[in-house]
Phi, psi and omega in degrees: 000311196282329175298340229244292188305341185273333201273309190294359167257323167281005148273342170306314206273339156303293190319306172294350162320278180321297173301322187275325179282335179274330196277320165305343171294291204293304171320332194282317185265002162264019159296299201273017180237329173302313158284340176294314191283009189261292177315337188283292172320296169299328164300323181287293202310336186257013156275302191284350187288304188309315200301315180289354186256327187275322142327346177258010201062356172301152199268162181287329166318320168313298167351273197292330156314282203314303183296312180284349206277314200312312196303326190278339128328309194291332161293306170311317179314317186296321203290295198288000167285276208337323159284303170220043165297315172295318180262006165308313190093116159003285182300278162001274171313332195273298189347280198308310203308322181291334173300287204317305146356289198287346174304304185315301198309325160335277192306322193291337158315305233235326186240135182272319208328105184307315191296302216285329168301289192284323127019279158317305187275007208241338190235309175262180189250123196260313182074037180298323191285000177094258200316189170247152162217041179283165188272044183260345189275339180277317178289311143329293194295304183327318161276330142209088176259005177244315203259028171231168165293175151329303180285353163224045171291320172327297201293313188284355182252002173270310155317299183301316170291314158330300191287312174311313151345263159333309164297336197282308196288337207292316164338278167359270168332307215299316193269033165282320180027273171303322181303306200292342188265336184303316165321292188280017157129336203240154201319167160273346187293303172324303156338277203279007155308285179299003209261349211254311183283355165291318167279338164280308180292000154286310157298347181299302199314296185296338152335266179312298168329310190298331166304342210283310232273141176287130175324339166314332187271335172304123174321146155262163201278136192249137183330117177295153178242106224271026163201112165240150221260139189315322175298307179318312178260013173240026165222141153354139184269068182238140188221264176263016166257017156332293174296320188300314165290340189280344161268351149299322192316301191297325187274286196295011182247359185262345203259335180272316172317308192282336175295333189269351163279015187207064162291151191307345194273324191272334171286322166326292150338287173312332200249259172015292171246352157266032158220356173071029166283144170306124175324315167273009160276328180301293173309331168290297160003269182291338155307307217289289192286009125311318164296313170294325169324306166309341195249017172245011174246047174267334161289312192328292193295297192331326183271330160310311180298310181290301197280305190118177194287289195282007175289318193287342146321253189317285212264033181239311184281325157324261157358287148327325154318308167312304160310298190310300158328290195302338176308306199294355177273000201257118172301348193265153141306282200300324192278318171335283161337327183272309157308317183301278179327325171271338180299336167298331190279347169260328186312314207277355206263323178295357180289345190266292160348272175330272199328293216295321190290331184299307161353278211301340204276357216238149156321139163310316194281327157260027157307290149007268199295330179279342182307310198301288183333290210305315176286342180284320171307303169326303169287313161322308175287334203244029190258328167269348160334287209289332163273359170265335167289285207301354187268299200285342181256017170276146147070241228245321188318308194302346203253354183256002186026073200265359182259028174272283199302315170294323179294327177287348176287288206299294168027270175284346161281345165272353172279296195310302180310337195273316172283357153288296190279345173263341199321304205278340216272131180254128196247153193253326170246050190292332189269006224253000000 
């Protein structure tokens, strides 16, 4: 009898097993299908924005104010997830966050009005840089880095950037458009209309998926405090992994400062008018270096593995740096271009690698809050970029591409630094 009840319990405890493993399942790819579809978004739109703003007449300093005011929403956004996105609920925050997204895509359709444009850029998500550096991203890791093991963090955070990738170029492709209606008789303007409602209705979609994702995604509850002091509740919920994100926070806010003078929109821009490229040269273009983005990050693990995480940070990304520099000297279109591309096949591999490493340094329980710090640094840095690059790309400034050549410096001075300071520091799941 008691062998007959031990048996019906250890099949119980498969089944739940069983069961908790299928619902995590199902979570993770509709995390990665919600970021394919964001990614899907942001590849058109950073194609097309500069082009179309500048075509409504804004000077590129406009432009580039317009790019910092979105970021620096998305920085405030990052902050206040960082604070009650766990006890708001997860699913909830994702909801919203994708409305406010189809919002952006409205206004920027439909109103020239510049005041009513920084509004907009400023409360919603533009996703000017191609990749995301929206606050949708702390909460993506956060969740899964909870609902997977250790030994396949890597791999899932690799995936989930793979795909985004991948979406960023086909976004990218999406946005030759406007040419093809041009060939068949009707505007670029029309084009690049459906193309604004297109990235709204995409933000529906991901809207409605985030109702999809299982209470499993959801935070574990953490011990109430019955008086906490205003600094308790307006700073991150970080306890002993405190020093350790805040010297990540300071190294990843010098590496988002240099990404943002050479956001994918302003990179767009920059080729456009000092070389008179077409817009469905553009679009191809930047598929092709998105594309490569994607397929490099099929190397992050093999290379993580071997080598560790943060080697595969620092000696991936040097190079990329390097390349990147070299865009402002290429007398050319195709060697410009030639550069671009190879600098693409390299930028991206520290990205899944960071994240799994920000993970691995941090308490399960302060996951949330360190994804948050990191991207609010992320954001913090590259928020102001983008109006001193639209500075750097008037008159003569433009044919000398200095904000290529500043991002690739500090760039590479943030890989050096991260390897002095992290080198010695021991993750116990650095190689997995």
């Amino acid at each position: 009898m008691s062998q007959s009840t031990s048996d019906r319990e250890r099949k119980s405890g498969f089944l739940k097993q069983d069961a908790t493993f299928s619902a995590s399942l199902h979570d993770a790819r509709l995390i990665i299908v919600m970021r394919g579809l964001r990614s899907l978004a942001y590849g058109l739109l950073a194609v097309i924005l500069g082009v179309t703003l500048i075509g409504e007449g804004f000077s590129l300093v406009s432009i580039g104010v317009l790019i910092t005011v979105s970021l620096v929403g998305d920085m405030l956004s990052t902050y206040v997830i960082s604070l009650f996105a766990d006890s708001w609920g997860r699913r909830r925050t994702l909801m919203v966050l994708a409305l406010f997204m189809a919002m952006t895509g409205v206004i920027f359709g439909l109103v020239v009005s510049y005041p009513v444009l920084l509004l907009a850029a400023f409360f919603g998500t533009l996703g000017t840089s191609g990749s995301e550096t929206a606050p949708f991203l702390p909460i993506d890791q956060a969740i899964l880095a909870q609902i997977t093991t250790s030994a396949r963090r890597t791999l899932l955070f690799a995936r989930y950037n793979l795909i985004a990738s991948l979406s960023v170029a086909l976004g990218a492709l999406v946005a030759g458009i406007p040419a093809v209606l041009i060939a068949v008789g009707l505007s670029q303007t029309l084009g690049l209309h459906l193309l604004f409602g297109m990235y709204a209705l995409i933000s529906l979609v991901v809207a409605g998926l985030s109702l999809r994702l299982s209470s499993s995604v959801e935070a574990p509850e953490r011990p109430t405090v019955a008086f906490e002091s205003l600094r308790q509740r307006l700073v991150p919920p970080l306890h002993r992994s405190r020093a350790m994100v805040w010297r990540l926070t300071a190294l990843f806010s010098v590496d988002a400062l240099a990404g943002g003078l050479v956001v994918q929109s302003l990179m767009v821009l920059f080729f456009h008018l000092r070389f008179n490229v077409a817009l469905s040269l553009l679009a191809a273009l930047f598929f092709g270096a998105n594309l490569l983005s994607a397929l490099s990050f099929l190397a992050a693990v093999p290379l993580a593995r071997r080598f560790g995480l943060l080697n595969t940070m620092v000696f991936t990304h040097l190079p990329s740096n390097i390349l990147l520099l070299l865009v402002a000297f290429a007398p050319t279109f195709p060697l410009a271009a030639a550069c671009l591309l190879m600098r693409q096949m390299l930028s991206q591999l520290d990205v899944p690698t960071r994240q799994a490493y920000t993970m691995a340094l941090v308490e399960p329980s302060e996951r949330t809050a360190a994804a948050s710090v990191t991207s609010l640094a992320r954001s913090i840095g590259s928020s102001g970029s983008p109006v001193l690059s639209g500075l750097l790309l008037q008159g003569p400034l433009l044919i000398v591409g200095v904000p290529f050549i500043l991002a690739g410096l500090l760039k590479a001075a943030y890989d050096l630094a991260l390897w002095g300071l992290f080198r010695h520091v021991h993750v116990p799941e650095e190689k997995l």
